[in-house]
LODOSE-529612 format. One record per residue: residue number from 1; residue in three letters; x, y, z of N, C-alpha, C, O in turn. Coordinates in nm, 2 decimals. Atoms other than C-alpha are relative to their C-alpha. Example, Ala and Ser with C-alpha at 12.3 -4.5 7.8 and 13.67 -1.06 7.14 Angstrom:
2
(1,"ALA",(0.09,-0.12,0.00),(1.23,-0.45,0.78),(0.09,0.12,0.00),(0.19,0.12,0.07));
(2,"SER",(-0.09,-0.11,0.00),(1.37,-0.11,0.71),(-0.08,0.11,0.08),(-0.03,0.22,0.09));
***
This chain:
139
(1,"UNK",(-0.03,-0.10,-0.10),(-1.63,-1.78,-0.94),(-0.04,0.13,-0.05),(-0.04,0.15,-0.17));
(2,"UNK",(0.04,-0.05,0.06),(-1.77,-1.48,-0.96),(0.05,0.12,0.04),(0.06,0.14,0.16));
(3,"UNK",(-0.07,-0.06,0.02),(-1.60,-1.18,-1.07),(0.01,0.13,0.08),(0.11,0.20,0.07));
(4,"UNK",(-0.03,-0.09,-0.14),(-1.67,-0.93,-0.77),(0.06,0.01,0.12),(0.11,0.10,0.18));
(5,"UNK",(-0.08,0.05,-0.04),(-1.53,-1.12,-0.56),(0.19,0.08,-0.02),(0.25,0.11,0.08));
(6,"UNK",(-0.12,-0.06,0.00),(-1.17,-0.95,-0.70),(0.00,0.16,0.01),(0.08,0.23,-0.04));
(7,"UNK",(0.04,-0.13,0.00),(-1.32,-0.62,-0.63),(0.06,-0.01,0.19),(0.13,0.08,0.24));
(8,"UNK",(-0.01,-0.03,-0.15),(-1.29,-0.71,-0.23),(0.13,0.02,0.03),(0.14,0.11,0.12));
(9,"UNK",(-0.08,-0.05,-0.04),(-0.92,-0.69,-0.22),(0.06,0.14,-0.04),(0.16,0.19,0.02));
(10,"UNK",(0.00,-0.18,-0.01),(-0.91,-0.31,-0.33),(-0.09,0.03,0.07),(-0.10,0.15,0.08));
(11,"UNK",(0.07,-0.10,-0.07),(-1.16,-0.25,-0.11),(0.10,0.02,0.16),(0.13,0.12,0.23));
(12,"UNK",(-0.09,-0.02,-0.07),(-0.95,-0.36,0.14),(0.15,0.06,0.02),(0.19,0.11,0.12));
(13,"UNK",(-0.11,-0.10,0.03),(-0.62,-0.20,-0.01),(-0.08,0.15,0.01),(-0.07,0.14,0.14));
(14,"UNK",(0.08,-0.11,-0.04),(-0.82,0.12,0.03),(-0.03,0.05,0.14),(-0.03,0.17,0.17));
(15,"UNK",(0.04,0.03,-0.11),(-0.91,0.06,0.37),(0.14,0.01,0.07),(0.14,0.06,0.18));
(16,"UNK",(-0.11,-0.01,-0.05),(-0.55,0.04,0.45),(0.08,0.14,-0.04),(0.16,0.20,0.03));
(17,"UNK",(-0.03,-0.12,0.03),(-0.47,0.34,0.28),(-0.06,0.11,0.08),(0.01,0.21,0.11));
(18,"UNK",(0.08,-0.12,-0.09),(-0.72,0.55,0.49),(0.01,-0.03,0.12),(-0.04,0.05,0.20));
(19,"UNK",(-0.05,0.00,-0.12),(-0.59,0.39,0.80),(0.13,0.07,0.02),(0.12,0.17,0.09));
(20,"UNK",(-0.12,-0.06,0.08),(-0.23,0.47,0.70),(-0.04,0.17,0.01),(0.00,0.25,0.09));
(21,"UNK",(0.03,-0.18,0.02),(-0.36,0.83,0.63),(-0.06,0.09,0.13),(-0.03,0.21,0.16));
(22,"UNK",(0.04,-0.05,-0.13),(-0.55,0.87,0.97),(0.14,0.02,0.09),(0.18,0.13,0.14));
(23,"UNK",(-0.12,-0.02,-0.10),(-0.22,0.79,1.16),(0.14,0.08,-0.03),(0.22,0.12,0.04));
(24,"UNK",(-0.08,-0.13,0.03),(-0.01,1.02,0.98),(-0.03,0.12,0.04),(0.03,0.20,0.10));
(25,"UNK",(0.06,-0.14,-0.05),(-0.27,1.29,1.01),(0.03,0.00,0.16),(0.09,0.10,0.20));
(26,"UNK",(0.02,-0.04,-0.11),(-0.30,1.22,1.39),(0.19,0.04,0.07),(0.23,0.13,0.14));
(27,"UNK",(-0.16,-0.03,-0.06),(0.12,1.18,1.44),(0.06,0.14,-0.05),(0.13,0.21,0.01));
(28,"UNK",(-0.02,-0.14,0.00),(0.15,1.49,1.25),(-0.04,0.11,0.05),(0.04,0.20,0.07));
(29,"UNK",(0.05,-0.10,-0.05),(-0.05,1.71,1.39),(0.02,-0.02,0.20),(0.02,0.08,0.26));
(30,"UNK",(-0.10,0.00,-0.06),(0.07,1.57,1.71),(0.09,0.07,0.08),(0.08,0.14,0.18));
(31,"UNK",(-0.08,-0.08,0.04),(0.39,1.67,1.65),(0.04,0.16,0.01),(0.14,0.22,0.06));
(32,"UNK",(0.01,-0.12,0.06),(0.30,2.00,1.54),(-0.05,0.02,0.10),(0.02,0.13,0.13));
(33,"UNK",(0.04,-0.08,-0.08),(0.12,2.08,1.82),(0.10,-0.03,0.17),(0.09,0.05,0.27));
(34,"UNK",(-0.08,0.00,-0.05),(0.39,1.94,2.05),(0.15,0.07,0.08),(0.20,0.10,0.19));
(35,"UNK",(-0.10,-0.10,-0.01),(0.64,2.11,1.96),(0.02,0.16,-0.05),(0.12,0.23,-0.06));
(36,"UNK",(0.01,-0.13,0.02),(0.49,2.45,1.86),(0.03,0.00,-0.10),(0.13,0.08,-0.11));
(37,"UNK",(-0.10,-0.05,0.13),(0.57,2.42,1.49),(-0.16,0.01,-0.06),(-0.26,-0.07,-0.06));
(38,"UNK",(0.12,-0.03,0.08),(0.33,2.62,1.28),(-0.06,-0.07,-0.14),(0.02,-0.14,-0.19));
(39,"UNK",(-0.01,0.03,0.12),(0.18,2.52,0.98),(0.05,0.01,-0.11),(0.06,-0.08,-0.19));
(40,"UNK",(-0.06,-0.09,0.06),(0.32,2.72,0.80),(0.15,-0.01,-0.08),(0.20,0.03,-0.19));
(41,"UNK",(-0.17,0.04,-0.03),(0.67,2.59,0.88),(0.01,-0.09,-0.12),(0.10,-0.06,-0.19));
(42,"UNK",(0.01,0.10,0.05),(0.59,2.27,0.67),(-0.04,0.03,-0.14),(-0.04,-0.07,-0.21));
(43,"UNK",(0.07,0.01,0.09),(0.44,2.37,0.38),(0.05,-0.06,-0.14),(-0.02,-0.08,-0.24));
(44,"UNK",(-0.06,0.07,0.10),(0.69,2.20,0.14),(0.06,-0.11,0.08),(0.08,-0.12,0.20));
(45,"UNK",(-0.05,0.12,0.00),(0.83,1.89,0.14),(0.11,0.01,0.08),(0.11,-0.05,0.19));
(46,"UNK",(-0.12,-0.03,-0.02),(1.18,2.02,0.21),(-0.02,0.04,0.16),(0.04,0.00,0.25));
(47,"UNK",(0.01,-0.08,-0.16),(1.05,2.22,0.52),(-0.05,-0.13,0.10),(0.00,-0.15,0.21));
(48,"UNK",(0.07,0.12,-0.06),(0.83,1.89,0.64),(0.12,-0.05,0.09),(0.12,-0.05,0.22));
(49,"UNK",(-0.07,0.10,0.03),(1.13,1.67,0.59),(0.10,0.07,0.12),(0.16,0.00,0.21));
(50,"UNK",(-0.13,-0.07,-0.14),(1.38,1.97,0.83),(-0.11,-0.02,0.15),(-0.05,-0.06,0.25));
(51,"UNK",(0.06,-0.06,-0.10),(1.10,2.03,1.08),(-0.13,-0.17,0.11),(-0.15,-0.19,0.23));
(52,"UNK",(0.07,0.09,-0.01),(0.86,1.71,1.09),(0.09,-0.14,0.01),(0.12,-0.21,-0.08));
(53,"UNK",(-0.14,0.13,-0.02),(1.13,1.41,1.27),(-0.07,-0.16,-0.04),(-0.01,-0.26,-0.08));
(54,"UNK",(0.06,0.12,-0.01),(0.84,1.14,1.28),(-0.09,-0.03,-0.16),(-0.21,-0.02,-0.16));
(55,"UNK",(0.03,0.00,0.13),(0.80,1.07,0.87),(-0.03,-0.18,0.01),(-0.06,-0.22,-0.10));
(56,"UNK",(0.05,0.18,0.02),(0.72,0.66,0.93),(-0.17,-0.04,-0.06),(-0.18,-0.14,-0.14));
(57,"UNK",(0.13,-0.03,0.07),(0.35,0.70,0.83),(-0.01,0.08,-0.12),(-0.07,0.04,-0.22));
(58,"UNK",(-0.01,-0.09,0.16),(0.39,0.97,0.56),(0.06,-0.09,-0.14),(0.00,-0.09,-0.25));
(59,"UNK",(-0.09,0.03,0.03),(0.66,0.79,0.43),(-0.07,-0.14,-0.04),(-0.02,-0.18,-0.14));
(60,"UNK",(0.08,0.13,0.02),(0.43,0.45,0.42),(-0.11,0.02,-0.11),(-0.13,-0.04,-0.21));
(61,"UNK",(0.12,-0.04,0.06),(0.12,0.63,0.29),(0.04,0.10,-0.19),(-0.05,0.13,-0.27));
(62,"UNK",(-0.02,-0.03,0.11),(0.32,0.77,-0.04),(0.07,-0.17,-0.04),(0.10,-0.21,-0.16));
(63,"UNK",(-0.05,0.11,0.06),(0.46,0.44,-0.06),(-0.13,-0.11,-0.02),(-0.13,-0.22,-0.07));
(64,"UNK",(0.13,0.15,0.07),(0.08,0.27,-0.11),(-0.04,0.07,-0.14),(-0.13,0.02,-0.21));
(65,"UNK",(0.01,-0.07,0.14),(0.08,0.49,-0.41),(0.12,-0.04,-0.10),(0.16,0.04,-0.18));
(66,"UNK",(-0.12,0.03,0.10),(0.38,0.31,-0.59),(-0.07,-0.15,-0.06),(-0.15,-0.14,-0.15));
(67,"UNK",(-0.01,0.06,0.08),(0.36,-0.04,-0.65),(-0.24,-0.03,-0.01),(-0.33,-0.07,-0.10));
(68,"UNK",(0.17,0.05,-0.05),(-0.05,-0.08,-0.52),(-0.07,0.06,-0.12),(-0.18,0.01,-0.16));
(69,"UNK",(0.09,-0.03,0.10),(-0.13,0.11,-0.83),(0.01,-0.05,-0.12),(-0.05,0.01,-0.21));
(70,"UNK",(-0.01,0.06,0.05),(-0.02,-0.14,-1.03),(-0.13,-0.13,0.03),(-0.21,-0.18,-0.06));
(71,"UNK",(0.07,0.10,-0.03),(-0.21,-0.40,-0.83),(-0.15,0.05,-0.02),(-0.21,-0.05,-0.07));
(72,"UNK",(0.10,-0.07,0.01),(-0.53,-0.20,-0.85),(-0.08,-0.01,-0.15),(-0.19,-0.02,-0.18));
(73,"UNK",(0.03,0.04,0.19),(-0.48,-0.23,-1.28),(-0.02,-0.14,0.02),(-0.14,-0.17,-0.01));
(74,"UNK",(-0.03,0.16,0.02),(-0.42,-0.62,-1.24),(-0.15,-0.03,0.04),(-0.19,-0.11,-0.04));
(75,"UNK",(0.08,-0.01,-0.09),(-0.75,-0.60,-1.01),(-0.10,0.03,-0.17),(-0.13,-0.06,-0.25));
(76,"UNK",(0.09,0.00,0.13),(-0.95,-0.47,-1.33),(0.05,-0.06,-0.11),(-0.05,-0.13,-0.15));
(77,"UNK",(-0.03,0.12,0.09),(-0.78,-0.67,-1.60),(-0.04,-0.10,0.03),(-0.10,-0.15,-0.06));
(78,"UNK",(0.05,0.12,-0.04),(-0.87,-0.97,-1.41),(-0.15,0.00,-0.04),(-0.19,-0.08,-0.13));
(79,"UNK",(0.11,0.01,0.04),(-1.22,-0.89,-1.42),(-0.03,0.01,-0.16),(-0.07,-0.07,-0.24));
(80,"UNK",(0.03,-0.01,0.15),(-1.24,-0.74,-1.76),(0.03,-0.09,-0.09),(-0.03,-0.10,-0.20));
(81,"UNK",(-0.05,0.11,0.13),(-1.07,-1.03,-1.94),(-0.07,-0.15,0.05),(-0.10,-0.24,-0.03));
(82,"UNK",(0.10,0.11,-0.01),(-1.26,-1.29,-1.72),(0.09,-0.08,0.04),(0.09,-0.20,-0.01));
(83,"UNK",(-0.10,0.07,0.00),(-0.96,-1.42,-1.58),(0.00,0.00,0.19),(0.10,-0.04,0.26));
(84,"UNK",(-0.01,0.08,-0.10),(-1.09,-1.46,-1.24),(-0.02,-0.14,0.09),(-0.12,-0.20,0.10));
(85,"UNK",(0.04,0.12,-0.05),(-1.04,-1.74,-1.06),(0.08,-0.05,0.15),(0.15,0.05,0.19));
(86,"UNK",(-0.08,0.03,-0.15),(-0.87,-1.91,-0.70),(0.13,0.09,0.00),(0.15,0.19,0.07));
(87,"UNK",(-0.13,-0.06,-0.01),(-0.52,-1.84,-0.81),(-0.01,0.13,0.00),(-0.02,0.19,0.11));
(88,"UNK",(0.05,-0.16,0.02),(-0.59,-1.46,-0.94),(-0.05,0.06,0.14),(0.00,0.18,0.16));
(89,"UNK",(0.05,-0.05,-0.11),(-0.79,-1.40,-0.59),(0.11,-0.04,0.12),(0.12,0.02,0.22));
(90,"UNK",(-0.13,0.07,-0.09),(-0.51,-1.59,-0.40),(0.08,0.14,0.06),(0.08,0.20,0.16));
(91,"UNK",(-0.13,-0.09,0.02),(-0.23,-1.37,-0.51),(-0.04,0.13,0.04),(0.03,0.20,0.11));
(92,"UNK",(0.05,-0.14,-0.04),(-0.46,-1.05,-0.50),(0.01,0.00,0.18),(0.11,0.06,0.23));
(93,"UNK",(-0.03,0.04,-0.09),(-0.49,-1.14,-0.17),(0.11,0.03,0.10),(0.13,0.12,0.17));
(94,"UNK",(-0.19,-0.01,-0.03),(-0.15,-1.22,-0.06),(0.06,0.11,-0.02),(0.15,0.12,0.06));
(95,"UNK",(-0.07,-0.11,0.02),(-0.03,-0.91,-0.20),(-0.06,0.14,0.12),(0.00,0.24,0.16));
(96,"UNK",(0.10,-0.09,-0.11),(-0.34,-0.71,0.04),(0.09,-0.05,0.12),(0.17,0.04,0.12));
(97,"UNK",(0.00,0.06,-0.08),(-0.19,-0.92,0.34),(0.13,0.06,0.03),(0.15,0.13,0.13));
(98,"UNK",(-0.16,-0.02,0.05),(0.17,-0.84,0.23),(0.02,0.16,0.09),(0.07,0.20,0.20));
(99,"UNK",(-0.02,-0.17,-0.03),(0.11,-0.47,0.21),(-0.10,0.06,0.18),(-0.10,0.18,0.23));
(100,"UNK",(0.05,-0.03,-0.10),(-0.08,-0.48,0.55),(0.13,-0.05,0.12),(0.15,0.03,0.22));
(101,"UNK",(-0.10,-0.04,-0.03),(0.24,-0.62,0.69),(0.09,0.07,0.02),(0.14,0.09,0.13));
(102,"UNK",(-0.09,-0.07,0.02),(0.46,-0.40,0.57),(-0.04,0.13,0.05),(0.03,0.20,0.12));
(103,"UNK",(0.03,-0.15,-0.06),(0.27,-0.08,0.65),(-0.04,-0.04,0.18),(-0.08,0.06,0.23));
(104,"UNK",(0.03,0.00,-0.09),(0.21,-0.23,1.00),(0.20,0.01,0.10),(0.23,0.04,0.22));
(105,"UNK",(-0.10,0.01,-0.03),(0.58,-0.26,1.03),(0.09,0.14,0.01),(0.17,0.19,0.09));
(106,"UNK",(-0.08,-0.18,0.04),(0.68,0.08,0.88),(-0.07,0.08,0.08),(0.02,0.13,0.15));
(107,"UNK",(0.08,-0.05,-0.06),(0.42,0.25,1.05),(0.05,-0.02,0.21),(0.04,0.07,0.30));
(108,"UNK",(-0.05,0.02,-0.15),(0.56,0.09,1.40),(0.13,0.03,0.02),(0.19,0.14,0.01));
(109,"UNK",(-0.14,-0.07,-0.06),(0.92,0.01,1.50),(0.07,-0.04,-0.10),(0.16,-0.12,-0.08));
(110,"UNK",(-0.07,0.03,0.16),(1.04,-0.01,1.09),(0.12,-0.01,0.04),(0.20,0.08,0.07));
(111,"UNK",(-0.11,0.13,0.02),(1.29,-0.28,1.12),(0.04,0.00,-0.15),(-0.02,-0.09,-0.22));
(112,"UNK",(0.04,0.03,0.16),(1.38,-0.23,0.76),(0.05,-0.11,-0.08),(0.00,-0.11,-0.19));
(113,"UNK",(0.01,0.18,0.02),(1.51,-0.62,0.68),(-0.15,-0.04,0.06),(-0.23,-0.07,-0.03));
(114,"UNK",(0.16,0.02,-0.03),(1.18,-0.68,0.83),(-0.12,0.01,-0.13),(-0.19,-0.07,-0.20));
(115,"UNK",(0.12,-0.04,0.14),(0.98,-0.46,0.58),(0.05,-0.03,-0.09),(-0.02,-0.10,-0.16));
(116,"UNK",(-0.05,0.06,0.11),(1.21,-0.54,0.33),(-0.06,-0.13,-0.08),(-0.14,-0.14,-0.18));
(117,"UNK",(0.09,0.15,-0.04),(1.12,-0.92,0.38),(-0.11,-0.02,-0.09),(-0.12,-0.07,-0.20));
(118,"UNK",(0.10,0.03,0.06),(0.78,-0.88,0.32),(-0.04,0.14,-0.10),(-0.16,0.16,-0.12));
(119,"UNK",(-0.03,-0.11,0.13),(0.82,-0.57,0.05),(-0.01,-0.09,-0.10),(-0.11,-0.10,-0.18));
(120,"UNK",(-0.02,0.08,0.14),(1.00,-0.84,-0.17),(-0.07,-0.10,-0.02),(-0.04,-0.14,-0.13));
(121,"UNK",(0.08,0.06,-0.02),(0.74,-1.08,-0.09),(-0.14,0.05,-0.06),(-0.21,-0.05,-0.08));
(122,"UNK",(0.12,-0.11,0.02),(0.44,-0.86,-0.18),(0.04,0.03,-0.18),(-0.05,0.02,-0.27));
(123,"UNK",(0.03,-0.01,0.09),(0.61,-0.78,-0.47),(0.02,-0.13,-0.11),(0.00,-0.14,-0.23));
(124,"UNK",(-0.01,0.15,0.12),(0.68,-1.11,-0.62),(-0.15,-0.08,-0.05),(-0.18,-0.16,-0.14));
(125,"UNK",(0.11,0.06,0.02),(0.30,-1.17,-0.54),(-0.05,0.05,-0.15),(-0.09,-0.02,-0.25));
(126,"UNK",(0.09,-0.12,0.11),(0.19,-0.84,-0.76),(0.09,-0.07,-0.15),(0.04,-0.04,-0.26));
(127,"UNK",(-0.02,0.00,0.11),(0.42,-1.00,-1.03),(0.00,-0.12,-0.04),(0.05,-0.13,-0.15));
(128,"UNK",(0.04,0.15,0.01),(0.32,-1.38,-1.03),(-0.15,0.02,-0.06),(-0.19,-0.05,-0.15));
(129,"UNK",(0.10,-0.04,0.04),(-0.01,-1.21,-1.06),(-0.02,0.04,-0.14),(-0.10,-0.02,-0.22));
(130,"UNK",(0.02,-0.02,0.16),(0.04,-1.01,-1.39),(0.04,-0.08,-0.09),(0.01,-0.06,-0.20));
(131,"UNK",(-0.05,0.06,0.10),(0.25,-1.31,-1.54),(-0.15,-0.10,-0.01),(-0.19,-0.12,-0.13));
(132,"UNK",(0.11,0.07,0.01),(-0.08,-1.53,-1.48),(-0.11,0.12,-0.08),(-0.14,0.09,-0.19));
(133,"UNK",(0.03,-0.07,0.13),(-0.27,-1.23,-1.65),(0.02,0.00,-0.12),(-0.07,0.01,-0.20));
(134,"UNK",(-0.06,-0.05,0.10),(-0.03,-1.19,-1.92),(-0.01,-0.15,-0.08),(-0.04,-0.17,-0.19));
(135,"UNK",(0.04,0.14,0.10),(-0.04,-1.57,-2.01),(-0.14,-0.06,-0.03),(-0.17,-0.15,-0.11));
(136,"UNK",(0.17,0.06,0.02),(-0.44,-1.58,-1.98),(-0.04,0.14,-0.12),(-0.14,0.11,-0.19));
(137,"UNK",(0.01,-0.05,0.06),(-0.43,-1.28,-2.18),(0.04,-0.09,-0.14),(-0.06,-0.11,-0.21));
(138,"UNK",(-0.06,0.06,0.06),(-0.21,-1.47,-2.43),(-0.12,-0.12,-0.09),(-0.13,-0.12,-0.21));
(139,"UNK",(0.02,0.12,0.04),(-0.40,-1.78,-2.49),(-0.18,0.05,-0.07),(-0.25,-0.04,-0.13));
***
């Protein structure tokens, strides 16, 4: 199997990230022009968070910067140690699939037992993944 191959699901985690990032930009700005609130108004977090009601995209789009950058390392260890193969691309996978759930959820009408659901799913993938690393590392 050949080891680019584990390159395609960051490209696709990527791809979800700048979707994610478009629909925040468009709901914020939006928003902002909605309801007459300056830029100005927002420029911290704190002011965002009083002034900015519709946080479901923002709120998704700092959350592909938690565990995904994990998945992203596992994604180069695989290759670097030579440790790709079905399962390794499987799980990479599954975990891209996961996280396209979950931001399709949170992003809409965030059910959160829903996202939850496939959260803890997503992340059981990302850690089935490093233990199959960590034991091919191992041997």
């Amino acid at each position: 199997m050949t080891a680019q191959l584990m390159y395609w699901p960051a490209v696709a985690m990527a791809a979800l990230t700048f979707v994610v990032w478009l629909r925040m930009y468009f709901s914020r700005v939006a928003q902002m022009k909605r309801e007459h609130i300056h830029p100005q108004a927002v420029a911290t977090s704190a002011q965002s968070a009083a002034k900015l009601t519709d946080s479901k995209a923002a709120d998704n789009f700092r959350n592909l910067f938690e565990l995904p950058v994990l998945f992203y390392l596992a994604l180069v260890v695989a290759v670097q140690t030579a440790q790709v193969s079905a399962l390794t691309l499987g799980l990479a996978w599954a975990f891209v699939v996961l996280r396209v759930l979950h931001s399709a959820i949170h992003c809409s009408y965030n059910k959160v037992i829903h996202r939850f659901y496939v959260y803890f799913s997503g992340g059981v993938a990302l850690w089935v993944l490093w233990a199959v690393l960590t034991f091919g590392l191992l041997r």
